[in-house]
C-alpha positions as CSV (number, residue, x, y, z in Angstrom):
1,X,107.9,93.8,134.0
2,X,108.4,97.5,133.4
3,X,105.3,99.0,132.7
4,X,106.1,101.0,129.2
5,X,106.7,97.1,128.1
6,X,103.6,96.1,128.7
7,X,101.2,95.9,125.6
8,X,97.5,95.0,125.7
9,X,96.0,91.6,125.5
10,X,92.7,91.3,123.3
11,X,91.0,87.7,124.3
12,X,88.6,86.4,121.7
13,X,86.0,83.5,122.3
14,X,84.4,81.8,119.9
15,X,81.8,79.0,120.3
16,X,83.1,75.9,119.0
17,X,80.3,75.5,116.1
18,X,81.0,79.2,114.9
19,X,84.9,78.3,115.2
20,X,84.6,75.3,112.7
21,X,82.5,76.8,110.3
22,X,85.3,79.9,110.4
23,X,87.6,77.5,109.9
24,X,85.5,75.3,107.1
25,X,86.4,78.1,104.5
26,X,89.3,80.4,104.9
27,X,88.3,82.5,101.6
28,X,85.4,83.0,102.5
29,X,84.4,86.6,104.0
30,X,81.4,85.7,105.6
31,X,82.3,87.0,109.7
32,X,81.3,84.8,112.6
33,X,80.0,85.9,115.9
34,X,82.7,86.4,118.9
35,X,83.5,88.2,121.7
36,X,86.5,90.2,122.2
37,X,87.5,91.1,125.9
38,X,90.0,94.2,126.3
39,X,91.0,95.6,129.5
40,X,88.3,93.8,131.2
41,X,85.3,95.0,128.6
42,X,83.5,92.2,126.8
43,X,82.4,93.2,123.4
44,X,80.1,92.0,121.1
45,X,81.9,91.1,117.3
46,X,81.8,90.3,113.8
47,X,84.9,88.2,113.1
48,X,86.5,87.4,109.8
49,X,89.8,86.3,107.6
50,X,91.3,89.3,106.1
51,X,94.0,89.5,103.2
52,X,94.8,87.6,100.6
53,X,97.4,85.1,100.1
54,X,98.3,85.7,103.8
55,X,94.9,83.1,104.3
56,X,97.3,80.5,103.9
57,X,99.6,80.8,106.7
58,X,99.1,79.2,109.8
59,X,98.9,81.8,111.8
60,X,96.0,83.8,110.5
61,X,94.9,87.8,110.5
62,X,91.7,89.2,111.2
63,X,89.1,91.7,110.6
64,X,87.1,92.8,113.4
65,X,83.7,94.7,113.0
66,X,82.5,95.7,116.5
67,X,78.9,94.6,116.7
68,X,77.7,95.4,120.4
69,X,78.4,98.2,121.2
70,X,79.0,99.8,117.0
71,X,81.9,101.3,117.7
72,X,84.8,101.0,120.6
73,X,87.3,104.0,120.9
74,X,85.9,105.6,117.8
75,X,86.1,102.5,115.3
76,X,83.5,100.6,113.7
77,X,85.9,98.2,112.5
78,X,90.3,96.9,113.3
79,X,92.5,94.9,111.7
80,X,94.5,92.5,113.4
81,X,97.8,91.5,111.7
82,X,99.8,88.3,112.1
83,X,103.1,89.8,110.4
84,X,104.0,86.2,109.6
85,X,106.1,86.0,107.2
86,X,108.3,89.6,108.9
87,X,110.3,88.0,111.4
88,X,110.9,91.6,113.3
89,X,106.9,92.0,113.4
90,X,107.6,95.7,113.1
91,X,107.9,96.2,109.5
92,X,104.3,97.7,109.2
93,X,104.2,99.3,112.2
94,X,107.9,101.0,111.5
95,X,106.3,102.3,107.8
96,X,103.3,103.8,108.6
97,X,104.8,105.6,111.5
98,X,107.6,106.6,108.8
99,X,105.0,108.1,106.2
100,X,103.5,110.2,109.7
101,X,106.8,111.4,110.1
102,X,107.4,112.8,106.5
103,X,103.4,114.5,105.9
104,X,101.3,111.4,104.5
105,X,97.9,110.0,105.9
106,X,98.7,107.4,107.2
107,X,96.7,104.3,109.6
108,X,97.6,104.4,113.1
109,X,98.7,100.7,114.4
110,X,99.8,99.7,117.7
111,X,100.9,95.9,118.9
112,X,98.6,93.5,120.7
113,X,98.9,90.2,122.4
114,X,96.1,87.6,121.1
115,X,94.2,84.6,122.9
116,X,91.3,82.7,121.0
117,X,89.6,80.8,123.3
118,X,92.3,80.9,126.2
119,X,95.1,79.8,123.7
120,X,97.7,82.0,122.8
121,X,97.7,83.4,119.3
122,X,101.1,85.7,119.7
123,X,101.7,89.1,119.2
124,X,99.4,91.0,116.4
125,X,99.3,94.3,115.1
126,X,96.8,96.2,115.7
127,X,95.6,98.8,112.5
128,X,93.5,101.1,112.2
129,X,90.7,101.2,109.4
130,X,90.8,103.8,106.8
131,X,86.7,104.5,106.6
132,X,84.8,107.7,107.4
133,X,85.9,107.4,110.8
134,X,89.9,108.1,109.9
135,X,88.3,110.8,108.1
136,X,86.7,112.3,111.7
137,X,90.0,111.0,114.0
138,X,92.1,113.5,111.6
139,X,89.3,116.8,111.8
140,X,89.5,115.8,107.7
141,X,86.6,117.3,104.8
142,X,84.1,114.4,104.3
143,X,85.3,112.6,101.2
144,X,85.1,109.2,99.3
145,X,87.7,106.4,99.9
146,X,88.4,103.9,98.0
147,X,91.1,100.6,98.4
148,X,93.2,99.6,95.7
149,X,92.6,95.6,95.5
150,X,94.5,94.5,93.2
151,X,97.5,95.1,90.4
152,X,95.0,97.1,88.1
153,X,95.1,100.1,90.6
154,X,97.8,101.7,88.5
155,X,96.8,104.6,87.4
156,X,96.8,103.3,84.0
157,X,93.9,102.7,81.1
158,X,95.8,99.2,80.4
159,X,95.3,96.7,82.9
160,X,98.6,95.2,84.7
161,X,97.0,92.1,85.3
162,X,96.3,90.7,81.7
163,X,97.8,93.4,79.7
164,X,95.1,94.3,78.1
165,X,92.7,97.6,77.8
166,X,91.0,97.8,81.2
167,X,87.4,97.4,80.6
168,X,86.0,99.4,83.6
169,X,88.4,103.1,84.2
170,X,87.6,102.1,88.0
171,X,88.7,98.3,87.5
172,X,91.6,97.9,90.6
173,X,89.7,99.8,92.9
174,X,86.8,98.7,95.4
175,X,84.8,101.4,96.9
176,X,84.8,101.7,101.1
177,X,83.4,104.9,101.7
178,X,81.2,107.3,99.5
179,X,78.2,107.0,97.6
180,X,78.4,105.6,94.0
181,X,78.5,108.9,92.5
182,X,82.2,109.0,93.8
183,X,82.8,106.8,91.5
184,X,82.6,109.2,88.9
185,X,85.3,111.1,90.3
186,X,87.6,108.5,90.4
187,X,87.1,107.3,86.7
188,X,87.3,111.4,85.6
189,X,91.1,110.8,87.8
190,X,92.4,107.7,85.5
191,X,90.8,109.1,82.4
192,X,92.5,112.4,82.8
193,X,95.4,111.2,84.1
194,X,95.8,109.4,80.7
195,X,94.7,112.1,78.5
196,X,95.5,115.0,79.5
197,X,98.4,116.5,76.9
198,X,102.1,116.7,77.9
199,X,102.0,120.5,77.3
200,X,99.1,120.6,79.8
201,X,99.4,118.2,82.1
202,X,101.4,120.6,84.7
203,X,98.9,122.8,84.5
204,X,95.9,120.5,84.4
205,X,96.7,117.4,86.8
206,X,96.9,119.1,90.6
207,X,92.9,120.0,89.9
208,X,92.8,116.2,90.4
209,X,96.0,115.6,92.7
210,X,97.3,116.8,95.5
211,X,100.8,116.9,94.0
212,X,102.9,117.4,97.2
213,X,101.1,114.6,99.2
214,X,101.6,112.2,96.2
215,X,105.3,113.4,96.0
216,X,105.5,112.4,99.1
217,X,103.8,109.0,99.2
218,X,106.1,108.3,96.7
219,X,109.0,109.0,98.6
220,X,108.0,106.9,101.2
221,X,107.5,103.9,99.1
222,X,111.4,104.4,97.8
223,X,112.5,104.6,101.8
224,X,110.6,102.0,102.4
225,X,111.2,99.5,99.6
226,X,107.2,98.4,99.2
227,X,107.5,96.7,95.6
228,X,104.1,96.5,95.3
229,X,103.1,100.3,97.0
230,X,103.1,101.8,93.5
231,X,99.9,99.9,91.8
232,X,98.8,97.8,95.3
233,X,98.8,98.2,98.6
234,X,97.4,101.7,99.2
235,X,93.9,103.7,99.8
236,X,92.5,106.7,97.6
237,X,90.8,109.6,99.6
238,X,89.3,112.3,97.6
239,X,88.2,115.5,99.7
240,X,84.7,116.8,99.0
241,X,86.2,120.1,99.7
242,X,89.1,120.4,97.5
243,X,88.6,117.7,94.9
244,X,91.8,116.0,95.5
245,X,93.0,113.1,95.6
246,X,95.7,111.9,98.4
247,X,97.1,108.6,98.8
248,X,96.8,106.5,102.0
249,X,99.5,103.6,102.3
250,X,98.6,100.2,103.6
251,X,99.8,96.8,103.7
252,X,103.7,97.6,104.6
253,X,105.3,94.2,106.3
254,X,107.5,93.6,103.2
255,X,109.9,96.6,103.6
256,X,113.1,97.9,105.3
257,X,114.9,94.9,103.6
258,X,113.0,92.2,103.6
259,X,110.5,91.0,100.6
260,X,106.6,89.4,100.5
261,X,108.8,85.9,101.9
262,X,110.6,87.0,104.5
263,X,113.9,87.2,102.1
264,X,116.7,89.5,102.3
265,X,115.6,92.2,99.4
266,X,118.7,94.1,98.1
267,X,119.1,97.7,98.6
268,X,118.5,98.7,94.7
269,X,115.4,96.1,94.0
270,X,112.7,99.3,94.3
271,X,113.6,101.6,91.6
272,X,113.9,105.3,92.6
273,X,111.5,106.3,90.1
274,X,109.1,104.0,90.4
275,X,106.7,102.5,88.5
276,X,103.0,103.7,87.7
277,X,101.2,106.2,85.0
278,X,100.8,108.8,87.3
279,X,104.2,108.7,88.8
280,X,105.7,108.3,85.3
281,X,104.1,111.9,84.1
282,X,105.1,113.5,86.7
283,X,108.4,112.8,87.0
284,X,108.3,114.1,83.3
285,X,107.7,117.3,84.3
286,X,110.8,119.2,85.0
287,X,109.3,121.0,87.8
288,X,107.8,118.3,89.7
289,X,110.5,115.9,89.4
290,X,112.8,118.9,90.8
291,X,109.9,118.8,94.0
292,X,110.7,115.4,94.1
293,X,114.1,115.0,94.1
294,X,114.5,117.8,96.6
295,X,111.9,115.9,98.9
296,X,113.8,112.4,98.7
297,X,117.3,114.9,99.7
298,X,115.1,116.4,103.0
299,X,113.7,113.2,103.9
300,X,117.5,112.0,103.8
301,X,119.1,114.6,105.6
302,X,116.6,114.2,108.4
303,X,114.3,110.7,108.8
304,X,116.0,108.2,106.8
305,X,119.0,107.8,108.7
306,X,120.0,104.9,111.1
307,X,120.2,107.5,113.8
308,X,117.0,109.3,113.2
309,X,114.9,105.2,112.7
310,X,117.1,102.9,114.8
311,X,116.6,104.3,118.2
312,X,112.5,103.8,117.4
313,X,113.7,100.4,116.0
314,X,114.6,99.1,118.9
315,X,112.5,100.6,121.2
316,X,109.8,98.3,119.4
317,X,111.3,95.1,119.1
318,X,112.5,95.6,123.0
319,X,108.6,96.5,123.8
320,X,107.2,93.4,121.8
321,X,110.3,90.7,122.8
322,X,109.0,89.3,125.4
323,X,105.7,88.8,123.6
324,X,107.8,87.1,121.0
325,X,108.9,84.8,123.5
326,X,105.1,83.4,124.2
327,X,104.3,83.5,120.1
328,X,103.6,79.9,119.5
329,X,104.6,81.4,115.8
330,X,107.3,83.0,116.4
331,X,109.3,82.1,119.4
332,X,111.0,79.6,117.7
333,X,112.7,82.3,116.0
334,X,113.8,84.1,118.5
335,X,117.8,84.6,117.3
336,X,116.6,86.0,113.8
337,X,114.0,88.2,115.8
338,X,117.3,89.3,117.4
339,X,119.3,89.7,114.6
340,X,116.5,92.2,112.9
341,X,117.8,95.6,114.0
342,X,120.9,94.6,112.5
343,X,118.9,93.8,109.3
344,X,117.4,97.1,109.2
345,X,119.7,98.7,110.0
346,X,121.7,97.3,107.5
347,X,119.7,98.1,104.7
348,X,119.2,102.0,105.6
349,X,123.0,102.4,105.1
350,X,122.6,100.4,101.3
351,X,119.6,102.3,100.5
352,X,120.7,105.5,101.5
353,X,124.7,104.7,98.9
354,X,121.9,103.5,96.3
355,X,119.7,106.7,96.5
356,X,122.6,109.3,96.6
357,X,124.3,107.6,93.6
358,X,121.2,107.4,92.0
359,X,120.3,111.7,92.5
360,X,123.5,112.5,91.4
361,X,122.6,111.1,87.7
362,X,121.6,114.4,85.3
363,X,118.2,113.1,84.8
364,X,117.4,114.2,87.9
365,X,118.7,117.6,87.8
């Protein structure tokens, strides 16, 4: 096999009792003791379940917490991702290499072959944890993080879960980095984002905001078609330095065309201008939205095009195939695994007709 192929196998082994009482529970959090073997070096770990729904499928993603030594290659803690319901296995990968490329913080993730116990658990991704130690991989100002957890992470002082008045101005949002002090910082964000006065706000709202990295988080969550990106899915970081906010994207496997099931998602399903409180006021502002639109006509002319995403398309389902082919998960699939560049593909070209009908409307001038 050609070397540049070849992609790393992480072995984890789990005593039998510790492997039944993970398995007792799959909601619960609680991490079992295991040992993870890369390259040779046996490690010491903290394993758990991670996500949500995803708990459900058979083939299961992980949370790993390096115990013995703290940290391997700078991280206290990875994230292994089954990608189950993508059938490419790339979706994720393919996004947050795509924010990179157009100027937004994004997690670095690389794919992985997975034993437990000697048996083969397919090919994983890989993804790096956004914690104090993304801060330090990136030469970044120390800062607080926090992860949006759930639908109430939308900027907003109702709540989109029950419609109602949110109770807490931090309700949505779970803290993973910083002190609770933070905290205050983040409710001052939602409660001023909300507040502030039309005639103000494009004065007032980039002491809070780094309006040119939330521009363009934005624009990659139209380019990438993440329905949920725009109140789920993403991380807060708020530099100590500047006292601004910049959003972190996460959670990106139901994208480039295909929704949360695995489905064909049509090319117009992810409006172009989105749908939070914050996005919403800005886009009110003639100048911003101007920003905007001209970012969304850059990124076109140069990263969303089949011929800037397609050769880095198939370069990683060509890396990751014959992984695919020992995926007790996936290799069943094999011909739609095959059939995926065509998918994506596919839905660039829509996507792109969608967006250039949609910037030619006078709203957006």
């Amino acid at each position: 096999m050609d070397e540049v192929t070849i992609i790393p196998q992480y072995k984890i082994f789990i005593n039998p009792i510790d492997l039944r009482e993970l398995r007792r529970d799959i909601w619960i959090d609680e991490p079992v003791p295991a040992q993870l073997t890369i390259g040779g070096r046996k490690l010491e770990i903290d394993l758990s379940y991670r996500g949500s729904h995803i708990r459900d499928f058979p083939k299961k993603s992980y949370q790993i917490t390096f115990y013995n030594p703290r940290k391997f290659k700078g991280s206290k803690q990875i994230h292994l991702n089954a990608e189950f319901k993508d059938p490419s296995l790339i979706r994720n990968k393919l996004s947050f290499d795509f924010f990179s490329e157009i100027g937004v913080l994004s997690p670095q993730s690389s794919h992985i072959f997975l034993t437990q116990n000697g048996k083969a658990k397919g090919v994983y991704l890989e993804i790096e944890s956004v914690d104090e130690n993304f801060l330090k991989r990136r030469s970044l100002s120390n800062g607080s993080i926090f992860y949006a957890v759930d639908g109430d992470a939308n900027f907003s002082l109702m709540s989109d879960l029950d419609k109602e008045t949110k109770k807490s101005l931090d309700l949505g949002y779970e803290r993973k980095y910083g002190t609770p002090a933070n905290d205050f910082y983040l409710q001052e964000f939602i409660f001023n984002i909300n507040t502030i006065p039309q005639n103000d706000f494009e004065k007032e709202i980039p002491k809070y905001v780094d309006i040119e990295k939330y521009l363009r988080w934005i624009a990659g969550i139209i380019f990438t078609s993440n329905y949920d990106g725009f109140v789920h899915n993403y991380a807060l970081y708020r530099n100590d330095n500047t006292g601004l906010f910049q959003v972190i994207p996460w959670d990106y496997d139901a994208t480039w065309g295909r929704d949360v099931n695995g489905k064909i998602m049509e090319a117009n399903y992810v409006p172009i201008n989105g749908f939070n409180t914050l996005t919403a006021r800005l886009l009110d502002v003639a100048h911003f939205r101007k920003r905007y639109r001209n970012l969304l006509e850059e990124i076109m002319n140069h990263q969303f095009t089949t011929e800037f995403m397609m050769p880095k398309v198939e370069k990683m389902l060509q890396v990751i195939r014959p992984y695919v082919l020992q995926d007790p998960y996936k290799k069943q699939d094999i011909n739609i695994f095959d059939n995926e560049s065509e998918v994506i593909s596919q839905y660039i070209k829509k996507r792109r007709k969608y967006l250039q009908r949609k910037l030619t409307k006078m709203e957006w001038q």
